[in-house]
NUDREN-41304 format. One record per atom (N, C-alpha, C): x, y, z. Coordinates in nm, 3 decimals. Each point is the difference from the previous one (the first is absolute). Layout:
BEGIN
(atom (X, Y, Z))
...
END
This chain:
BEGIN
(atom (-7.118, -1.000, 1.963))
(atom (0.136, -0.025, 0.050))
(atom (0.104, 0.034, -0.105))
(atom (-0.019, -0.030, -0.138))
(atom (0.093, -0.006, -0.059))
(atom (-0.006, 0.174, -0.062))
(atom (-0.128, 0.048, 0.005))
(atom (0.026, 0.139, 0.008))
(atom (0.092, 0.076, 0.073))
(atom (0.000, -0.033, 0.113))
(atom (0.051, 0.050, 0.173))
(atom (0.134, -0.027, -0.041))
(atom (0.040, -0.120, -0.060))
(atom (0.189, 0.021, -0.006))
(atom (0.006, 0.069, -0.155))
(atom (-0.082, 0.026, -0.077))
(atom (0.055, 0.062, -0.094))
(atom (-0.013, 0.150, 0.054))
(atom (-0.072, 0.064, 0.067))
(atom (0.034, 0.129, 0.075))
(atom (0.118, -0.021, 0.075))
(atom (0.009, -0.069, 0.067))
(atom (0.139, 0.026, 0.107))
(atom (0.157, 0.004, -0.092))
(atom (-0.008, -0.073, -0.131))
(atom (0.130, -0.017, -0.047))
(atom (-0.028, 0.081, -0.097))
(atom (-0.094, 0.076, -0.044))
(atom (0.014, 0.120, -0.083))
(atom (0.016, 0.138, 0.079))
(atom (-0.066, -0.006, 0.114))
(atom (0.017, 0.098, 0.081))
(atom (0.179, 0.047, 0.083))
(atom (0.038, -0.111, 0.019))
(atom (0.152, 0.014, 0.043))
(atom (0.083, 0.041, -0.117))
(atom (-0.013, -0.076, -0.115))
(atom (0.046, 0.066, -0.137))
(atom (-0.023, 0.129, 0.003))
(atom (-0.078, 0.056, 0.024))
(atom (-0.068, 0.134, 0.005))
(atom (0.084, 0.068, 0.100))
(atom (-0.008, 0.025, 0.119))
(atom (0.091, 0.031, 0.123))
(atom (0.122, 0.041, -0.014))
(atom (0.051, -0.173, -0.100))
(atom (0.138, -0.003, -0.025))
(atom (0.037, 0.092, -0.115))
(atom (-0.074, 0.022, -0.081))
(atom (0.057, 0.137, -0.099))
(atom (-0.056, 0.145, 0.029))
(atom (-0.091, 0.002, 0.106))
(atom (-0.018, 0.140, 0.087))
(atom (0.091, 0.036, 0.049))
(atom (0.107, -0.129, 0.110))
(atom (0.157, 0.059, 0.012))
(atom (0.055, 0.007, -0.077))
(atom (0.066, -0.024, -0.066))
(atom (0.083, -0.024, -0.151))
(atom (-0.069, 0.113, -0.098))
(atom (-0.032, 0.030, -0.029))
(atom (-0.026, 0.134, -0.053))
(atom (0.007, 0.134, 0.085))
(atom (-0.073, -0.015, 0.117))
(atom (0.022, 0.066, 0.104))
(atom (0.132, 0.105, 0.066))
(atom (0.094, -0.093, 0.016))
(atom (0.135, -0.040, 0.044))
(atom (0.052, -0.069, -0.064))
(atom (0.094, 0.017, -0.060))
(atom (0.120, -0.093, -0.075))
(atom (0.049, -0.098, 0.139))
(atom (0.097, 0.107, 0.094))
(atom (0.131, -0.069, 0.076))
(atom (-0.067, 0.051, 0.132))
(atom (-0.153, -0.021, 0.029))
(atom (-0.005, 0.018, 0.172))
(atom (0.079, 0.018, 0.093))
(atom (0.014, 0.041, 0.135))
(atom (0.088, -0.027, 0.086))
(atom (-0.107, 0.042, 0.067))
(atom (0.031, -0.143, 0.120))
(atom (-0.121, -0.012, 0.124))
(atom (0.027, -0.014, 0.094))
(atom (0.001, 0.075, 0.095))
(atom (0.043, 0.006, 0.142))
(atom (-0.038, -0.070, 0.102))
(atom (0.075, -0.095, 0.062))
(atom (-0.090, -0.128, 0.075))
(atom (0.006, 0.037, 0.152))
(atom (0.027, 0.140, 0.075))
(atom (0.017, 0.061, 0.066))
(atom (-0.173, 0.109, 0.016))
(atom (-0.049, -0.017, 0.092))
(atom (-0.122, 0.126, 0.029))
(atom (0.052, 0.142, -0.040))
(atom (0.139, 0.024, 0.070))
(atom (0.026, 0.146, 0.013))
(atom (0.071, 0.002, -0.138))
(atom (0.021, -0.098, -0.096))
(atom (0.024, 0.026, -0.158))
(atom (-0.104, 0.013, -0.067))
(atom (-0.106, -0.017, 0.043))
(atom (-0.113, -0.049, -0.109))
(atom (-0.058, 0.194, -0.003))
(atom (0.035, 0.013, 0.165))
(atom (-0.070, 0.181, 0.016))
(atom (0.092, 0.076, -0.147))
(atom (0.167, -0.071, -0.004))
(atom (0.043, 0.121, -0.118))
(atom (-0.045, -0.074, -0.126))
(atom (-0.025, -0.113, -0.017))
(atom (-0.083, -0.040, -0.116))
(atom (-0.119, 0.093, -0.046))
(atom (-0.084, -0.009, 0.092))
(atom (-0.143, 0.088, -0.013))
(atom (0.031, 0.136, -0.055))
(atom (0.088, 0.057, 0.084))
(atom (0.052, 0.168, -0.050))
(atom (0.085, 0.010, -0.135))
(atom (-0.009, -0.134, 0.004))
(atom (0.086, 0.038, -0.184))
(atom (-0.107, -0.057, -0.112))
(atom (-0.150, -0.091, 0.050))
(atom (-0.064, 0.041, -0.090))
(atom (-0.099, 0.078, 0.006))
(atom (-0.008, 0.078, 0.095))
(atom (-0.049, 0.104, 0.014))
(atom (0.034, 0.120, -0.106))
(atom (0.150, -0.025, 0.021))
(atom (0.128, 0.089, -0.086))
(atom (-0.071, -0.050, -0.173))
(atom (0.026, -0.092, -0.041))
(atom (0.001, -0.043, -0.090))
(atom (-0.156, 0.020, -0.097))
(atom (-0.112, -0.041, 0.124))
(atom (-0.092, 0.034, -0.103))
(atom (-0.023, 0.162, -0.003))
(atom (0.024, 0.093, 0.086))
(atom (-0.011, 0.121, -0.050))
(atom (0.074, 0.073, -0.063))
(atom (0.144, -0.050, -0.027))
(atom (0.062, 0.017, -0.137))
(atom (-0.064, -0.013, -0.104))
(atom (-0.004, -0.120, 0.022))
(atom (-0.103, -0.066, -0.183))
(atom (-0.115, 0.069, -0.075))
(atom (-0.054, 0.016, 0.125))
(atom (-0.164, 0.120, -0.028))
(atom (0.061, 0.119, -0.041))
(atom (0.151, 0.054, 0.056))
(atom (-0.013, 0.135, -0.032))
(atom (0.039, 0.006, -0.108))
(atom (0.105, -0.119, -0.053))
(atom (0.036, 0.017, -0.117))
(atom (-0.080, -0.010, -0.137))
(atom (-0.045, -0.077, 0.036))
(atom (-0.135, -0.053, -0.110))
(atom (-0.110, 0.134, -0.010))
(atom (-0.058, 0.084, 0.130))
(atom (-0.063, 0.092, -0.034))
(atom (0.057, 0.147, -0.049))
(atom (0.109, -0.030, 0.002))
(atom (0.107, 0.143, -0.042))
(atom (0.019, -0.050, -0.180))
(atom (0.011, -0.113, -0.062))
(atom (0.030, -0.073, -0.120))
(atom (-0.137, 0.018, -0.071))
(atom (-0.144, -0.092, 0.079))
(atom (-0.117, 0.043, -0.070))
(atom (-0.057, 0.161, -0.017))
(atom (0.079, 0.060, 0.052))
(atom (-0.084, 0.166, 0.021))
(atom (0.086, 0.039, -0.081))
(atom (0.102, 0.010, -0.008))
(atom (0.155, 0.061, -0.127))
(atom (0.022, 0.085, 0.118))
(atom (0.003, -0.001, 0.120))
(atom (0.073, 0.112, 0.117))
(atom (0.162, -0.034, 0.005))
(atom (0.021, 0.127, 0.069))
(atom (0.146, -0.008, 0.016))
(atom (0.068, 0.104, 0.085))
(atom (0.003, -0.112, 0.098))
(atom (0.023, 0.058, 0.169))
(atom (0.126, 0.085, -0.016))
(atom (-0.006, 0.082, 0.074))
(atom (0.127, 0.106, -0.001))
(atom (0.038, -0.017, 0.181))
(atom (0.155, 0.002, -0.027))
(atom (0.046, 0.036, 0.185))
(atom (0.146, 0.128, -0.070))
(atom (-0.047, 0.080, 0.037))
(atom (0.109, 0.095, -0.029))
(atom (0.090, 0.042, -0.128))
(atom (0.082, -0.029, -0.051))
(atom (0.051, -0.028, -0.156))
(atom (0.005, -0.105, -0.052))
(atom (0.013, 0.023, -0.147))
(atom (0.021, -0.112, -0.059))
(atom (0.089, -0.143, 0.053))
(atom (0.109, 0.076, 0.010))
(atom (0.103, -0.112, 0.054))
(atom (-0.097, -0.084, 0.142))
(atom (-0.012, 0.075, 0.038))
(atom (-0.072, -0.015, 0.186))
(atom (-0.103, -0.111, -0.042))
(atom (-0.076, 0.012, -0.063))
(atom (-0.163, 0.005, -0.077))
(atom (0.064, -0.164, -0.065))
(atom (0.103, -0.018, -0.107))
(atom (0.055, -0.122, -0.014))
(atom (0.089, -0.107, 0.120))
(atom (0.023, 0.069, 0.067))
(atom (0.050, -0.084, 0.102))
(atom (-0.048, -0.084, 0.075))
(atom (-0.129, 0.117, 0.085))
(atom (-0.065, -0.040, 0.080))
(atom (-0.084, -0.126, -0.050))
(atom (-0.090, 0.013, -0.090))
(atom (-0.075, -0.111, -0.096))
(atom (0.054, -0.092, -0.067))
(atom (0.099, 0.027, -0.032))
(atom (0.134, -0.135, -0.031))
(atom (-0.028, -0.113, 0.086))
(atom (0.075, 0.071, 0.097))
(atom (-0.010, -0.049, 0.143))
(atom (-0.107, -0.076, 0.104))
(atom (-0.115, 0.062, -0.070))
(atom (-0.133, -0.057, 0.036))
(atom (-0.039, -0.151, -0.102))
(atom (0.045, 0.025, -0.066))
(atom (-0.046, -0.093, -0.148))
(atom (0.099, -0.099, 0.036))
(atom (0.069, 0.019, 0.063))
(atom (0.141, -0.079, 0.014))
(atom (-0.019, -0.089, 0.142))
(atom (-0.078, 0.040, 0.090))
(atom (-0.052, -0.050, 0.139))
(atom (-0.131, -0.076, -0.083))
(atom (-0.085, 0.044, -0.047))
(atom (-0.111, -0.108, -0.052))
(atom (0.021, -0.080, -0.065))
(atom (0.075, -0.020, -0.082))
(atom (0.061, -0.123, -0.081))
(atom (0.107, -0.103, 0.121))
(atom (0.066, 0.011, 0.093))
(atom (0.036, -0.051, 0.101))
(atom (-0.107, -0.087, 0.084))
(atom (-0.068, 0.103, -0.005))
(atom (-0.124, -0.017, 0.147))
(atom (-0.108, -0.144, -0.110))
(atom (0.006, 0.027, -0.124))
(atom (-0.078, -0.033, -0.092))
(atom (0.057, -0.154, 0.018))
(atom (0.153, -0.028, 0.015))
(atom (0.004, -0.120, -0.067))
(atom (0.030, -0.081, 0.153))
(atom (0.032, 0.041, 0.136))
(atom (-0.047, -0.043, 0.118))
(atom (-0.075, -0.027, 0.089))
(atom (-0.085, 0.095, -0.011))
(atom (-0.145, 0.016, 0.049))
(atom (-0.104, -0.002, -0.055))
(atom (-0.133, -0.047, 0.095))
(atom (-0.150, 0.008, -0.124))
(atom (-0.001, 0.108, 0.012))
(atom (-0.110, 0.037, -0.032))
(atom (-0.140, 0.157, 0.005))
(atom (-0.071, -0.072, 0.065))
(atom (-0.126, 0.101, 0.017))
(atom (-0.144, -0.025, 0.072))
(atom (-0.084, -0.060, -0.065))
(atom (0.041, 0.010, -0.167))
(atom (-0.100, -0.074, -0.087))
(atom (-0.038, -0.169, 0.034))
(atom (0.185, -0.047, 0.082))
(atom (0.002, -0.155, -0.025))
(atom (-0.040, -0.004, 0.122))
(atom (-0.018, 0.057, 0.118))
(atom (-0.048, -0.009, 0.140))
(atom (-0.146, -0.012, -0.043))
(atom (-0.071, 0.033, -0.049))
(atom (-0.122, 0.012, -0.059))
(atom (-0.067, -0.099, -0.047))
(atom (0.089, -0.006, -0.100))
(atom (-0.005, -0.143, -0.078))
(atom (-0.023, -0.106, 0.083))
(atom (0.120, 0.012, 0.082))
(atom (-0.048, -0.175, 0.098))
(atom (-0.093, 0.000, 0.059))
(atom (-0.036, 0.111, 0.105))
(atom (-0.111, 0.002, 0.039))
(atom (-0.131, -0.065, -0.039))
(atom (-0.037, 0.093, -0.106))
(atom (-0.116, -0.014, -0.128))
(atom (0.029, -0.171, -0.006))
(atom (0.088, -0.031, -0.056))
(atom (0.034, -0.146, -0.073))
(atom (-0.042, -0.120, 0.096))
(atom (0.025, 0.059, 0.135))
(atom (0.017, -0.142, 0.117))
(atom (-0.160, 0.017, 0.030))
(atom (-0.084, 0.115, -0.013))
(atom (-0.140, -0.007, 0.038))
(atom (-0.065, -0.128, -0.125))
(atom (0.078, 0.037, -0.133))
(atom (-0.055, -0.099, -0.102))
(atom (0.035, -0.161, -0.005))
(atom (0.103, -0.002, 0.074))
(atom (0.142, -0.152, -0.008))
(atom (0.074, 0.009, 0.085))
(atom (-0.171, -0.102, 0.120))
(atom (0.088, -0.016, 0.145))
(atom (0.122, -0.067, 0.005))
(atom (0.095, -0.043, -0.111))
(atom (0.107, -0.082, 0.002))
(atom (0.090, 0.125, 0.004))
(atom (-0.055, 0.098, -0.005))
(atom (0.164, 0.102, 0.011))
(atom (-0.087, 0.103, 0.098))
(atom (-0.019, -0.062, 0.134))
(atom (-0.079, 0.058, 0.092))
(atom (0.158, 0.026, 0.040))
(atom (0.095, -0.112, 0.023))
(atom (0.120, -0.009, 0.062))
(atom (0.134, 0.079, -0.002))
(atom (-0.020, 0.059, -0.186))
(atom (0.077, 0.163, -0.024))
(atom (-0.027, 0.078, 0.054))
(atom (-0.157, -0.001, -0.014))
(atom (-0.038, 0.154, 0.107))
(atom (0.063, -0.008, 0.116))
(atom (-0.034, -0.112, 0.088))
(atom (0.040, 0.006, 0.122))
(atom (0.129, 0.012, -0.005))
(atom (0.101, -0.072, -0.095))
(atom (0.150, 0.080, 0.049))
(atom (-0.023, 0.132, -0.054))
(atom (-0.050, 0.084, -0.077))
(atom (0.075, 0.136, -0.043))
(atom (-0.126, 0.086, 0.098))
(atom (-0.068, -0.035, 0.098))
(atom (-0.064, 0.055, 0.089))
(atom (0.019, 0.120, 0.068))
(atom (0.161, -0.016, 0.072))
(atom (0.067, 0.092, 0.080))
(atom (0.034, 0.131, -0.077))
(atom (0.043, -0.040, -0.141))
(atom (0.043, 0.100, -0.113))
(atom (-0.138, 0.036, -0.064))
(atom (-0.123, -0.040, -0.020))
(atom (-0.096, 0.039, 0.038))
(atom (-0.072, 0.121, 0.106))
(atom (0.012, -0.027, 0.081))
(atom (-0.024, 0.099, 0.167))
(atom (0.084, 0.118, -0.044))
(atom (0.157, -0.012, 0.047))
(atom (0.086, 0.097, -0.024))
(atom (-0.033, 0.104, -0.100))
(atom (-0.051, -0.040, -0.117))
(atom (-0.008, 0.100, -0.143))
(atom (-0.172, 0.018, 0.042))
(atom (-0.084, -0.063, 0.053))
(atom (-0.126, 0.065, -0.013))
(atom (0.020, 0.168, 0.132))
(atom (0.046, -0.070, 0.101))
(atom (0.048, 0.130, 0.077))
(atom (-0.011, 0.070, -0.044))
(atom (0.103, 0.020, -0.075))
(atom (0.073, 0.131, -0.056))
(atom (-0.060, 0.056, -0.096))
(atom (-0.084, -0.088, -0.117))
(atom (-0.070, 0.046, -0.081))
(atom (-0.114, 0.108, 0.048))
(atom (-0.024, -0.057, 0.142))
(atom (-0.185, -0.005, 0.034))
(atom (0.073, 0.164, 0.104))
(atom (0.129, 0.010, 0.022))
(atom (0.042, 0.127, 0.068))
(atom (0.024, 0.102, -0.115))
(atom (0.036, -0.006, -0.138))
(atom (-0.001, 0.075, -0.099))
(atom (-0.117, 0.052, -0.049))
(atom (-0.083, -0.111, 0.055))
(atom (-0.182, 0.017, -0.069))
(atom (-0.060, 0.100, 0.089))
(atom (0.054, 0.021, 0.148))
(atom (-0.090, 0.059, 0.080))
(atom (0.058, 0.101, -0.008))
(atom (0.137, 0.060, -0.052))
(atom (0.062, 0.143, 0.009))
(atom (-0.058, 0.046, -0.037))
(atom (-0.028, -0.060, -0.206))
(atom (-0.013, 0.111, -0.100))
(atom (-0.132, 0.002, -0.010))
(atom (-0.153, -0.097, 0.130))
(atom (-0.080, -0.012, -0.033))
(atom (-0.088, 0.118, -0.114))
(atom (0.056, 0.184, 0.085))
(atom (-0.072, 0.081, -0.020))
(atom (0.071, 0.039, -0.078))
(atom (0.084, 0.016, -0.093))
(atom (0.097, 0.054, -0.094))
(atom (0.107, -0.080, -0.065))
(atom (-0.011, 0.081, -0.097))
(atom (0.088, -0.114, -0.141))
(atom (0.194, -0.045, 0.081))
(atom (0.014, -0.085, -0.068))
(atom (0.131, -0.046, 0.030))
(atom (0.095, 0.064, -0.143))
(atom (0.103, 0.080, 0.050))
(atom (0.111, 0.001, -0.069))
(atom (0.118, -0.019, 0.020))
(atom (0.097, 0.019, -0.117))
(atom (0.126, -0.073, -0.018))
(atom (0.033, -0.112, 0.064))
(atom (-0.020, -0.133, -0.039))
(atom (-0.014, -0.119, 0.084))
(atom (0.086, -0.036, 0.002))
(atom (0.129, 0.021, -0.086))
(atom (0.110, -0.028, -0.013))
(atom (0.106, 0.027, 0.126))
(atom (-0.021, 0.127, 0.019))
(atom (0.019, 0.100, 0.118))
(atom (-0.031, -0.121, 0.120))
(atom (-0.074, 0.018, -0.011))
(atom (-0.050, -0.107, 0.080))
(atom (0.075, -0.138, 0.059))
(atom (0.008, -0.074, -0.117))
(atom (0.087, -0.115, -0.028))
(atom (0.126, 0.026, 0.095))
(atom (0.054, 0.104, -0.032))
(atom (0.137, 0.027, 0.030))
(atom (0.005, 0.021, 0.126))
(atom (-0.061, 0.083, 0.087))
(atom (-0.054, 0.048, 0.139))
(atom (0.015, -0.157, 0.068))
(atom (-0.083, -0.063, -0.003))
(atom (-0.029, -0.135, 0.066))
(atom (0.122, -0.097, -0.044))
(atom (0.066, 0.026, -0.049))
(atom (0.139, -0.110, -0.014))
(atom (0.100, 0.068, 0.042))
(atom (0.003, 0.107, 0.003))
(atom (0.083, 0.082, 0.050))
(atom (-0.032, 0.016, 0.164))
(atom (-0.068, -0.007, 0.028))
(atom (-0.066, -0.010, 0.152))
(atom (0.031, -0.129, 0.044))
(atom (-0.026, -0.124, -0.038))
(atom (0.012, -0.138, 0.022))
(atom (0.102, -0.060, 0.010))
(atom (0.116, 0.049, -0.127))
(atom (0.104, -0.041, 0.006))
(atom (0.124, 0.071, 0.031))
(atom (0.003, 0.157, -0.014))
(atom (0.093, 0.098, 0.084))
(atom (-0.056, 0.013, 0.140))
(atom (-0.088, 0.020, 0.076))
(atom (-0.039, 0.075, 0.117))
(atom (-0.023, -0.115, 0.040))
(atom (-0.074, -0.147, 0.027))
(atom (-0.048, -0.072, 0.063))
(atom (0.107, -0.098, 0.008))
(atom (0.072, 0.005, -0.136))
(atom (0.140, -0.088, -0.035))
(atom (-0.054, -0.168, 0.017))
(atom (-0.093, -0.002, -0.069))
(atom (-0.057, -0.116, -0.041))
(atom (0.115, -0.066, -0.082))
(atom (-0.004, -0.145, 0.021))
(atom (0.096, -0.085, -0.109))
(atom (-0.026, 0.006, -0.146))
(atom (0.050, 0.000, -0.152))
(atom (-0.012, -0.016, -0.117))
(atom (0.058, -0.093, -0.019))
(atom (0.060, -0.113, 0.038))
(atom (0.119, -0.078, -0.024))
(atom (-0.085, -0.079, -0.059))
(atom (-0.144, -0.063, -0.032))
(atom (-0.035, -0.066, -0.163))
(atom (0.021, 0.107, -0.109))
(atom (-0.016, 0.149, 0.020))
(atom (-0.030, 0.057, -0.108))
(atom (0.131, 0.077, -0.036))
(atom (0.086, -0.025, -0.033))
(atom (0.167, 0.100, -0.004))
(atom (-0.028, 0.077, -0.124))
(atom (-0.102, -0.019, -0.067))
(atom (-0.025, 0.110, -0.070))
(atom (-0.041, 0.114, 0.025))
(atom (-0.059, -0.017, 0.146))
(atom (-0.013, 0.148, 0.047))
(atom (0.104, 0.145, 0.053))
(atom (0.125, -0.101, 0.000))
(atom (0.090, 0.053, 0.046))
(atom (0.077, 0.116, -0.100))
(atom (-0.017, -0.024, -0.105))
(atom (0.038, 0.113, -0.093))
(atom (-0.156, 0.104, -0.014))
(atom (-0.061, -0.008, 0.049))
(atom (-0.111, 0.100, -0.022))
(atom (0.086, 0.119, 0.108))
(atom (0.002, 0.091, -0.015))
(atom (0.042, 0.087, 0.052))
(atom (-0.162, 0.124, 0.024))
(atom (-0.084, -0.053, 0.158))
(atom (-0.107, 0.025, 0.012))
(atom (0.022, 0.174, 0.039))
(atom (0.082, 0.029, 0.068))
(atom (0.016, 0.134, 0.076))
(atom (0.024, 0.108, -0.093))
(atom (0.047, -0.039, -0.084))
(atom (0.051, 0.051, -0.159))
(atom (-0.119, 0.052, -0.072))
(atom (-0.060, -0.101, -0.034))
(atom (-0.153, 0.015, -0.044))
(atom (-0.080, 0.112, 0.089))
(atom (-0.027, -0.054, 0.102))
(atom (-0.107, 0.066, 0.125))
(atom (0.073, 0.183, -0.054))
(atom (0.128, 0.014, 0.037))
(atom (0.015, 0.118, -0.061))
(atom (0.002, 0.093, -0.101))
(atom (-0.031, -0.120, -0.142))
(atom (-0.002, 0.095, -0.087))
(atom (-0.157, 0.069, -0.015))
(atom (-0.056, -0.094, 0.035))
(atom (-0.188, 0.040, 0.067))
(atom (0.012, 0.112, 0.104))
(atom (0.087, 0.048, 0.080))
(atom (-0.034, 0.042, 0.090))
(atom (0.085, 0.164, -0.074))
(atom (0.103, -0.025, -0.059))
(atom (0.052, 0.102, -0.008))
(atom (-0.075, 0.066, -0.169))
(atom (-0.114, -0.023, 0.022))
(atom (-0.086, 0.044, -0.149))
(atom (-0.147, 0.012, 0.110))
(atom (-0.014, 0.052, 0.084))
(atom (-0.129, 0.018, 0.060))
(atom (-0.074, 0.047, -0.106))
(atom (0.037, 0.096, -0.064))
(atom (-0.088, 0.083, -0.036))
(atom (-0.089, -0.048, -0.098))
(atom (0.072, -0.134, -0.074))
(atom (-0.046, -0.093, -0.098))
(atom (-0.113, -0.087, 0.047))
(atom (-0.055, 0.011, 0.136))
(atom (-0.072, -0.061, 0.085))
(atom (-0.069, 0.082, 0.054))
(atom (-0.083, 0.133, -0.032))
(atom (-0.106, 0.033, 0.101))
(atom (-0.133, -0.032, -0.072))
(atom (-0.096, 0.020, 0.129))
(atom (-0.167, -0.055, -0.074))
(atom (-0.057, 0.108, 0.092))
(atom (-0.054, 0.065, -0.028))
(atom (-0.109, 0.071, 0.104))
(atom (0.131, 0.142, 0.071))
(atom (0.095, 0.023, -0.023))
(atom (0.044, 0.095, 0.075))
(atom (0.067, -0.148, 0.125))
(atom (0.000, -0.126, -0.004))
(atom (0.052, -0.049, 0.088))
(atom (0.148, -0.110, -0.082))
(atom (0.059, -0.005, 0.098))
(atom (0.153, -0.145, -0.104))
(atom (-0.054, -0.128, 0.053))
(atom (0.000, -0.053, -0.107))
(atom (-0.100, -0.181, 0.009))
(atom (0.136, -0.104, 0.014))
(atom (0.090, 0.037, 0.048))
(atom (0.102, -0.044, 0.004))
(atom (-0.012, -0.031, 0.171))
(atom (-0.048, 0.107, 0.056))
(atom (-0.008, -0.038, 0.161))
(atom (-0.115, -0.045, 0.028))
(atom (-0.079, -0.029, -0.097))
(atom (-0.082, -0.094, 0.052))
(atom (-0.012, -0.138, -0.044))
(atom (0.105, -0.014, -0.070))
(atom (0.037, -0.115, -0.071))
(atom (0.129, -0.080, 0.121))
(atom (0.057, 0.071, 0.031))
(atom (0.092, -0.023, 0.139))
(atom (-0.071, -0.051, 0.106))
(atom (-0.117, 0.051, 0.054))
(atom (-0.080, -0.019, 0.079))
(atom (-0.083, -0.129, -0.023))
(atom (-0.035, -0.056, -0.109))
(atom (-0.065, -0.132, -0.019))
(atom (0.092, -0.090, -0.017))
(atom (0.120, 0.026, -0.003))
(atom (0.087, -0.064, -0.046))
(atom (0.062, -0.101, 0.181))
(atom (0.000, 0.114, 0.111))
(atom (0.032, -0.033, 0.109))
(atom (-0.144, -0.080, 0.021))
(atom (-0.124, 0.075, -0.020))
(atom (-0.108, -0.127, 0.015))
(atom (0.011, -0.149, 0.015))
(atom (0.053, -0.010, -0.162))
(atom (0.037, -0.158, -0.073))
(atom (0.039, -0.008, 0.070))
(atom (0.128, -0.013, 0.052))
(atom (0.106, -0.028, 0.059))
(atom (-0.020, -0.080, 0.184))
(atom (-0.077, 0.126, 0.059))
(atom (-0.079, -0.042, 0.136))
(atom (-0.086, -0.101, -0.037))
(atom (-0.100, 0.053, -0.101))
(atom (-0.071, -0.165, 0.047))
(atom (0.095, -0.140, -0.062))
(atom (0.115, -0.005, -0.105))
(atom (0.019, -0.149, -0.038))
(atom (0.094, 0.001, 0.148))
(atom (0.046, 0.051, 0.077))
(atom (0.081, -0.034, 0.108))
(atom (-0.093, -0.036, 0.069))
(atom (-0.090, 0.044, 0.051))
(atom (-0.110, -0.048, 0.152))
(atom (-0.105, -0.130, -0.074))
(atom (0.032, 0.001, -0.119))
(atom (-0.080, -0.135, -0.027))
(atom (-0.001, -0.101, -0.026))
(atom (-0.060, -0.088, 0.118))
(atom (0.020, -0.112, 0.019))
(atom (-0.048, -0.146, -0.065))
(atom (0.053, -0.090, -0.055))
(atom (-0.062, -0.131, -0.049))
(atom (-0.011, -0.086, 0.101))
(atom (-0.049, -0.077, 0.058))
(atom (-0.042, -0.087, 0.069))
(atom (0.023, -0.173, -0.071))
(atom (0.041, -0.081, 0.002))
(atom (0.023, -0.102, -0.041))
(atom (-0.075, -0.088, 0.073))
(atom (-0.118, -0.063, -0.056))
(atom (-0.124, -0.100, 0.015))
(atom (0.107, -0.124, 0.109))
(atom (0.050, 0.021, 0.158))
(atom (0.060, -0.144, 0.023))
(atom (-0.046, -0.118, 0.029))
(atom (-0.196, 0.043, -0.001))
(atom (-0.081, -0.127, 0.053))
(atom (-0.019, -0.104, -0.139))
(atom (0.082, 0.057, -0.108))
(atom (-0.086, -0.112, -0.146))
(atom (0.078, -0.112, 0.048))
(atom (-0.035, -0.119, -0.021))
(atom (0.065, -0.111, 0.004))
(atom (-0.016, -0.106, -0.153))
(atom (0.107, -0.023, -0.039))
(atom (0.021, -0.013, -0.121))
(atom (-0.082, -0.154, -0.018))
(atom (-0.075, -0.082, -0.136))
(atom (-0.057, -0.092, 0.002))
(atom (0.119, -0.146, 0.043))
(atom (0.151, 0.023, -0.023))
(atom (0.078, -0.109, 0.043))
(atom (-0.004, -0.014, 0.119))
(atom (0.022, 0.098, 0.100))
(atom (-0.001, 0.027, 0.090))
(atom (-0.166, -0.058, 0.105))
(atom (-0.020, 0.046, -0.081))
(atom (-0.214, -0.101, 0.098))
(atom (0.012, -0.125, -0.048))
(atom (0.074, -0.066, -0.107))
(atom (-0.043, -0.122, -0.019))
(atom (0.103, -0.079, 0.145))
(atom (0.104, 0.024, 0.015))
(atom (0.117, -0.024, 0.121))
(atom (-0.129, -0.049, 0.134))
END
């Protein structure tokens, strides 16, 4: 027994600086159809992070057209992940709980709230997984931009937790990628339109997918009544 509460109050300690390291200043959407632009921004967020980190460990150095172009654009990117960084998790901390609540059924109860934001990001992940099953994924960044730019210009999804998105100037971007094709072929083909094309993917499935909210649980106050 006295094992059992020293797991549970080391384990929430634990949790509690998985967020807090995680996320500084969260913002959590207590809305279903907020939690869908939650998911797409850490969607956003952890494939920033990867790209940046694997462009830093390799010594690469992405080019979009000129110098100036080439600093802007990645400015700009670096400038959305540090945003996204201090509002939103990654997939690492979706993970985390998971893993954690199989070990410390006392935070069975996180999982179950970050569940929905759960679903939403496995979607989308598990629709990215089946594109590139047969071929490598590039410019993910590209990427990034496509699906927020889709979500929040064309679908005109709300940002009103995130007003930092509002100075991203997405269409801006999308064009300086587009108006440098040539900086983008693989095979005699532009990976730019097929980066467009997974991009509307994401997009269809986080719209058609649905969470379901458990209404038969009945809470233990509630049975004792």
């Amino acid at each position: 027994m006295l094992r059992n509460l020293s797991l549970s109050r080391s384990s929430a300690g634990k949790i509690s600086k998985v967020v807090s390291d995680n996320c500084k200043n969260r913002i959590k959407p207590m809305m279903l159809s907020g939690v869908k632009t939650e998911a797409l921004l850490v969607f956003a967020r952890t494939a920033l992070e990867r790209f940046f980190i694997h462009i830093e460990e390799n010594d690469l150095q992405p080019v979009v057209g000129t110098e100036d172009e080439t600093t802007y654009v990645y400015g700009e990117l670096k400038r959305l992940r540090d945003n996204l960084q201090d509002s939103v998790v990654n997939a690492d901390y979706l993970m985390n709980i998971v893993q954690s609540a199989k070990q410390f059924p006392k935070l069975k109860e996180i999982a179950k709230h970050e569940e929905p934001l759960i679903n939403y990001y496995d979607a989308m992940a598990q629709k990215v997984s089946n594109y590139f099953i047969d071929k490598p994924a590039y410019i993910p960044e590209f990427l990034v931009l496509c699906v927020l730019n889709h979500w929040i210009i064309e679908e005109e999804r709300s940002i009103e937790l995130y007003p930092f998105l509002n100075d991203v100037n997405f269409e801006l971007l999308i064009y300086k990628f587009e108006t440098n094709r040539q900086d983008f072929q693989k095979d005699g083909e532009c990976i730019l339109s097929d980066i467009f094309g997974v991009s509307y993917a994401i997009i269809e499935k986080l719209k058609n997918k649905k969470y379901k909210v458990n209404k038969q649980r009945v809470s233990k106050t509630r049975k004792k009544k």
